[in-house]
BABA-176226 format. One record per residue (C-alpha): chain; x, y negated, z; residue number from 0. Coordinates in nm, 2 decimals, padded with zeros to 4 digits. Example, Ala and Ser with C-alpha at 12.3 -4.5 7.8 and 13.67 -1.06 7.14 Angstrom:
! residues 2
+-------+--------+--------+--------+-----+
! kette !   east !  north !     up !  nr !
+-------+--------+--------+--------+-----+
!     A !  01.23 !  00.45 !  00.78 !   0 !
!     A !  01.37 !  00.11 !  00.71 !   1 !
+-------+--------+--------+--------+-----+
This chain:
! residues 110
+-------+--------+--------+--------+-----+
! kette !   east !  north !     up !  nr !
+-------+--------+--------+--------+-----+
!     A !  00.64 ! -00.37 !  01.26 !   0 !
!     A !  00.46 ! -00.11 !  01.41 !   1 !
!     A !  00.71 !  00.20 !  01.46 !   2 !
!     A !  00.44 !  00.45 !  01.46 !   3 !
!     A !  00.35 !  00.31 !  01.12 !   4 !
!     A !  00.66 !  00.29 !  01.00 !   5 !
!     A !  00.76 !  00.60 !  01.03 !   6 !
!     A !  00.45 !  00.73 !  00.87 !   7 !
!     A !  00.44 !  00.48 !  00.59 !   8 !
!     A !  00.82 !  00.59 !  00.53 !   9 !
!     A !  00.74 !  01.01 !  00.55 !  10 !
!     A !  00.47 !  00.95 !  00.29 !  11 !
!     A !  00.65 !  00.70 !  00.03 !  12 !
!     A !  00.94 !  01.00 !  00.05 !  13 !
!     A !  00.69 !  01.26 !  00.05 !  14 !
!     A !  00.60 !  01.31 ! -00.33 !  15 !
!     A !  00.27 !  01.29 ! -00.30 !  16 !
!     A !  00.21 !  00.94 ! -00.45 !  17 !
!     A !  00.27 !  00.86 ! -00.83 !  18 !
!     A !  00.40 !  00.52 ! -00.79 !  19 !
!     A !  00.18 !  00.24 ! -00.95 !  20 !
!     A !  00.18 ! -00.15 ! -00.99 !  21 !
!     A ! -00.02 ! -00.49 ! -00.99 !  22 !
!     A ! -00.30 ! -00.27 ! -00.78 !  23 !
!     A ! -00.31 ! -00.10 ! -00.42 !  24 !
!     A ! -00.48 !  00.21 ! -00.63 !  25 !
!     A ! -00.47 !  00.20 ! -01.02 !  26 !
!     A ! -00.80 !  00.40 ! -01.18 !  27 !
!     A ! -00.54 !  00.64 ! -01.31 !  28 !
!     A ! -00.48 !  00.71 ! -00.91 !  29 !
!     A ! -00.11 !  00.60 ! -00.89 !  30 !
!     A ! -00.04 !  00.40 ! -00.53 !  31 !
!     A !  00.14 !  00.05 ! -00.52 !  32 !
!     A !  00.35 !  00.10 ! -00.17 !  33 !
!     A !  00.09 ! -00.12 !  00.04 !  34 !
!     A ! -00.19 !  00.13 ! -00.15 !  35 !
!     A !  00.02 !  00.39 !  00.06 !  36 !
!     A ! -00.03 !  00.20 !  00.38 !  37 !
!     A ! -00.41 !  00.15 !  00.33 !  38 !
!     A ! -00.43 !  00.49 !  00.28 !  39 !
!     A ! -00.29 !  00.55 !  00.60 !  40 !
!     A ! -00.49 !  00.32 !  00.73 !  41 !
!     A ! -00.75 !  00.45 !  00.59 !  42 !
!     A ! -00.70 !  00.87 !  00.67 !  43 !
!     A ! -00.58 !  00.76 !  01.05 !  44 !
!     A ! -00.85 !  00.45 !  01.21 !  45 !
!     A ! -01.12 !  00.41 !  00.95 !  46 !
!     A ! -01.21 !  00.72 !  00.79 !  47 !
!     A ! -01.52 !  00.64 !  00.70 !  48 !
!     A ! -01.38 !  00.34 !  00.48 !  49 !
!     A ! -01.34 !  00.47 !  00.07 !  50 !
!     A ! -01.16 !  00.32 ! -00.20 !  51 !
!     A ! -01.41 !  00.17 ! -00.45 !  52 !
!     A ! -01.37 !  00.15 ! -00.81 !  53 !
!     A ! -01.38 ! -00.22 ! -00.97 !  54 !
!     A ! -01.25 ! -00.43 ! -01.24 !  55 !
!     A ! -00.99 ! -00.73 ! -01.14 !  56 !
!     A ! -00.77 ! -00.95 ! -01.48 !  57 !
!     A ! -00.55 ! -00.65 ! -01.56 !  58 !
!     A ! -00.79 ! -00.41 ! -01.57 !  59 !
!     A ! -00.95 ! -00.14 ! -01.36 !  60 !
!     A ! -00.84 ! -00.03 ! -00.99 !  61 !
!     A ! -00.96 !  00.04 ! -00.66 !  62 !
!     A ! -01.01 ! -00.19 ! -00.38 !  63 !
!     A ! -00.97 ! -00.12 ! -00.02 !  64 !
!     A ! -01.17 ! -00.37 !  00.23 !  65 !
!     A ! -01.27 ! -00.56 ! -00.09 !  66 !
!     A ! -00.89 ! -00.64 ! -00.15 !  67 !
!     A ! -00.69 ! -00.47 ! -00.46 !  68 !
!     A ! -00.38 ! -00.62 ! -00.41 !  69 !
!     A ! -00.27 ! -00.65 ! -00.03 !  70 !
!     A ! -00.39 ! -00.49 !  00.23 !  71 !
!     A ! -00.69 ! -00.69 !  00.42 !  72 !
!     A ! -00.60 ! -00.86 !  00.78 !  73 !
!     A ! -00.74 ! -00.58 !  00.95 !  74 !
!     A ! -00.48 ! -00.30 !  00.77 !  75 !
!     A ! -00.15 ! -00.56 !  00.85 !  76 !
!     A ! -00.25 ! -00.63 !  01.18 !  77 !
!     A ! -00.28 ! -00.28 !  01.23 !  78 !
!     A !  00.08 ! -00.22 !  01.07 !  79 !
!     A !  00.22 ! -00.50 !  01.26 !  80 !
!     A !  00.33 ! -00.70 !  00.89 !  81 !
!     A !  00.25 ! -01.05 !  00.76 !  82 !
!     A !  00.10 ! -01.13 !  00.42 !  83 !
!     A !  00.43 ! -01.29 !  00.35 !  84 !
!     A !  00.61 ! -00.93 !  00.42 !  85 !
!     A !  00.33 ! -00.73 !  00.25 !  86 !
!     A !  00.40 ! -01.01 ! -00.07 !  87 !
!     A !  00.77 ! -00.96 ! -00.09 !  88 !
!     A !  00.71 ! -00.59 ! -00.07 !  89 !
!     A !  00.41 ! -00.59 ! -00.33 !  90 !
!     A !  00.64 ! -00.80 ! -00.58 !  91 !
!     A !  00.93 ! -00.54 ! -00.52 !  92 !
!     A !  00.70 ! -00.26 ! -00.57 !  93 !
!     A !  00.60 ! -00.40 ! -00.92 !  94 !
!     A !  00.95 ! -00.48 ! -01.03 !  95 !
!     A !  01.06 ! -00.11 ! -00.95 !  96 !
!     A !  01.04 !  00.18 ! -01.10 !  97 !
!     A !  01.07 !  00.37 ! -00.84 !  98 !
!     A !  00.98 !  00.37 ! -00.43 !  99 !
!     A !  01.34 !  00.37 ! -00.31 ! 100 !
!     A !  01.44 !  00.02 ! -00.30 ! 101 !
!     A !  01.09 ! -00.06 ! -00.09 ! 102 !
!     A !  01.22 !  00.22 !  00.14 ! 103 !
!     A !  01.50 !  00.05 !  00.23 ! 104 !
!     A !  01.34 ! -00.25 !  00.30 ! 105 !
!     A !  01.06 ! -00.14 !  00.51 ! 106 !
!     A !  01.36 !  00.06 !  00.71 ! 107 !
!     A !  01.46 ! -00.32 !  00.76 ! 108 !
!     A !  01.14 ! -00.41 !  00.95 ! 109 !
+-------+--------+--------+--------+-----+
C-alpha cells in the first residue's frame, strides 16, 4: 500500500469527522463506509473536480464515486496501492462493525 495514503486514510478514519456507514462508499444520510473515506481522499487530493452523485442501487439510495457505490473504481486502488480483493475484505469488515477501529488495525497491517 501506498504509505502516503495510508497514513492519510488512517489520520481521517481516527479523525471524527466521518459518521461510519455500510453497504455504500457514501449513504444519502452522508455517513462514509471506510473505502468512502479513501475516495474522498482521493477525491479532495488528485481529482477535485470529481463529485459524489446521488443514485439509487438494491438497498436503497447512496452516492457513487467514478460510477461505483461500493468499492472504490481502479483508478482510486491503483492510486492507494490496494487490490479489489483487499478493498473487499475491508468493505465486508466495515459492514460487520460498528465501529472504524477493527479496519484500523487492519489497514495498519498493509
Amino acid at each position: 500500500m501506498n504509505q502516503e495514503v495510508q497514513k492519510d486514510w488512517l489520520e481521517e478514519l481516527r479523525s471524527g469527522k466521518y459518521a461510519k456507514g455500510k453497504h455504500h462508499l457514501k449513504n444519502i444520510d452522508g455517513k462514509f463506509c471506510c473505502l468512502g473515506i479513501l475516495c474522498e481522499i482521493w477525491k479532495n487530493k488528485v481529482q477535485p473536480e470529481k463529485q459524489w452523485q446521488p443514485g439509487l442501487t438494491a438497498l436503497g439510495q447512496a452516492y457513487k464515486m467514478i460510477n461505483s457505490y461500493s468499492i472504490p473504481a481502479k483508478p482510486i486502488l491503483d492510486w492507494a496501492g490496494i487490490d479489489t480483493n483487499i478493498a473487499c475484505f475491508l468493505g465486508k469488515l466495515n459492514d460487520d462493525t460498528e465501529t472504524f477501529e477493527e479496519v484500523i488495525a487492519e489497514i495498519e497491517k498493509l
